[in-house]
C-alpha positions as YAML, in Angstrom:
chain: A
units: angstrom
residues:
- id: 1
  name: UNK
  ca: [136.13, 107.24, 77.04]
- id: 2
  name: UNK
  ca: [136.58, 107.75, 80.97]
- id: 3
  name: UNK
  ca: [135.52, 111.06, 82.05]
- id: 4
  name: UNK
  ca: [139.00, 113.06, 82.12]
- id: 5
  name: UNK
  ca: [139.66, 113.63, 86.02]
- id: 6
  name: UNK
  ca: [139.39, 109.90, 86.16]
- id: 7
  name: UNK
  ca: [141.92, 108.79, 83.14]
- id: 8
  name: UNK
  ca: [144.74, 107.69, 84.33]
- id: 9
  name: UNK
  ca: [148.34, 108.01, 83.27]
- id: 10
  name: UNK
  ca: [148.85, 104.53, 81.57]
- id: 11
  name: UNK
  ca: [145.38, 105.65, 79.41]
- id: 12
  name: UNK
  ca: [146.85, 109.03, 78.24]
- id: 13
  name: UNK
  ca: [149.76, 107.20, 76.97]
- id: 14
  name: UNK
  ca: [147.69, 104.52, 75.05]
- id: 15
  name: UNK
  ca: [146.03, 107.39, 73.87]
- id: 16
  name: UNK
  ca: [149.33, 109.82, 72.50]
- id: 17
  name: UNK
  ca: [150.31, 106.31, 71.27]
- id: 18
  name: UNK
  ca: [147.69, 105.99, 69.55]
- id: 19
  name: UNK
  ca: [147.20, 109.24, 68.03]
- id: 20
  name: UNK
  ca: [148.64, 112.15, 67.42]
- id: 21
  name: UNK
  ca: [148.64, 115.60, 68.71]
- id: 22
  name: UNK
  ca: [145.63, 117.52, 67.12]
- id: 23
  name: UNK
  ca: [146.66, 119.18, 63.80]
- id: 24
  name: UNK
  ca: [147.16, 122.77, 63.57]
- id: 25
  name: UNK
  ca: [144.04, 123.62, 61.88]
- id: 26
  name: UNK
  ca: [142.09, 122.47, 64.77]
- id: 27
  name: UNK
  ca: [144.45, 124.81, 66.91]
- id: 28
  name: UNK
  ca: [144.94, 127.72, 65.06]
- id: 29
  name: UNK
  ca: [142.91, 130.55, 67.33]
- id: 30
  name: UNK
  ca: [143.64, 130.39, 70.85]
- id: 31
  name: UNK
  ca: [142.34, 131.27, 74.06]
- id: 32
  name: UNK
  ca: [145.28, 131.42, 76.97]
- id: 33
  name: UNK
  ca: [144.34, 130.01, 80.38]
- id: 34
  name: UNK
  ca: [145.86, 129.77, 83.64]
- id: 35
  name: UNK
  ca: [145.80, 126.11, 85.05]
- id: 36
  name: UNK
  ca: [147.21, 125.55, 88.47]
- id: 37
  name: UNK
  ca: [148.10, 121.25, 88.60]
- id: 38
  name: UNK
  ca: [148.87, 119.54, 91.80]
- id: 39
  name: UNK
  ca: [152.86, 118.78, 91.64]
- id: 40
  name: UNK
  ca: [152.38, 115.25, 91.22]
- id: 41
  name: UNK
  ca: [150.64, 115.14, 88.50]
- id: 42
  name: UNK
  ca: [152.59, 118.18, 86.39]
- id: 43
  name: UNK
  ca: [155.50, 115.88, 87.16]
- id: 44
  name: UNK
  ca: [153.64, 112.25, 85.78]
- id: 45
  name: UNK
  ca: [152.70, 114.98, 82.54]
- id: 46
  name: UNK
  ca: [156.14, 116.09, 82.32]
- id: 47
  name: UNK
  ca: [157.58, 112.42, 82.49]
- id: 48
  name: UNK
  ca: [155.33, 111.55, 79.22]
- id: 49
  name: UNK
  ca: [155.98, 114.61, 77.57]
- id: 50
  name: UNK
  ca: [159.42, 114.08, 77.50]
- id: 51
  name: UNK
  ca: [159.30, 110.45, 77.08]
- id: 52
  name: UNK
  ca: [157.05, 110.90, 73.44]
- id: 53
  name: UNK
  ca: [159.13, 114.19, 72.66]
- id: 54
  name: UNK
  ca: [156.08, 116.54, 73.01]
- id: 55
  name: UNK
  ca: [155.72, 119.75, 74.59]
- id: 56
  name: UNK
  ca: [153.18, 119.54, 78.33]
- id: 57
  name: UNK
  ca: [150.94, 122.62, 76.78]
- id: 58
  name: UNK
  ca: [150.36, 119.89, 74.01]
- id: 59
  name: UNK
  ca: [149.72, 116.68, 75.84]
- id: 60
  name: UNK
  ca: [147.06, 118.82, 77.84]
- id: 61
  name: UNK
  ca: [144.97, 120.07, 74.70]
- id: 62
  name: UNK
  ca: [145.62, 116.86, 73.55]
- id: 63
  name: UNK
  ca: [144.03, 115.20, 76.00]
- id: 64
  name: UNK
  ca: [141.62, 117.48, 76.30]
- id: 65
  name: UNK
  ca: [140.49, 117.17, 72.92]
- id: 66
  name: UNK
  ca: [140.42, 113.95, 73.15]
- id: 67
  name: UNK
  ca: [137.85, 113.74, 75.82]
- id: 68
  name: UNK
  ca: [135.53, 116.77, 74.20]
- id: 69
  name: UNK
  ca: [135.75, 114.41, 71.10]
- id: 70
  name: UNK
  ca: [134.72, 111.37, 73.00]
- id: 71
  name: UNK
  ca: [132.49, 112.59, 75.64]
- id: 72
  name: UNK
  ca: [129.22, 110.91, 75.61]
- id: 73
  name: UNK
  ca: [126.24, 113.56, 75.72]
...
């Protein structure tokens, strides 16, 4: 997969379409974090949250889980 900060919109949703968000037991202890997102692209997150009726704080992990589990070492 494309490093993260390059994946584009259009991939994230092949991606949520292709999967779904990470099961709970992968999420069950958590760590909070601040994460300060230009505008732009909080709105383009919102916009696909919305449109596949999940939550932004999930898309994120998702994707970032998603990258973590495909990132090439």
């Amino acid at each position: 997969m494309t490093n993260l900060a390059l994946v584009n919109l259009d991939d994230l949703k092949i991606l949520v379409a292709e999967n779904d968000i990470p099961n709970e037991e992968r999420t069950m202890v958590k760590k909070q974090t601040t994460l300060r997102l230009p505008v732009d692209l909080y709105e383009r997150i919102q916009q696909e949250a919305e449109r596949k009726g999940h939550g932004i704080k999930s898309l994120i992990v998702f994707a970032l889980w998603e990258y973590f589990d495909n990132a090439v070492s």
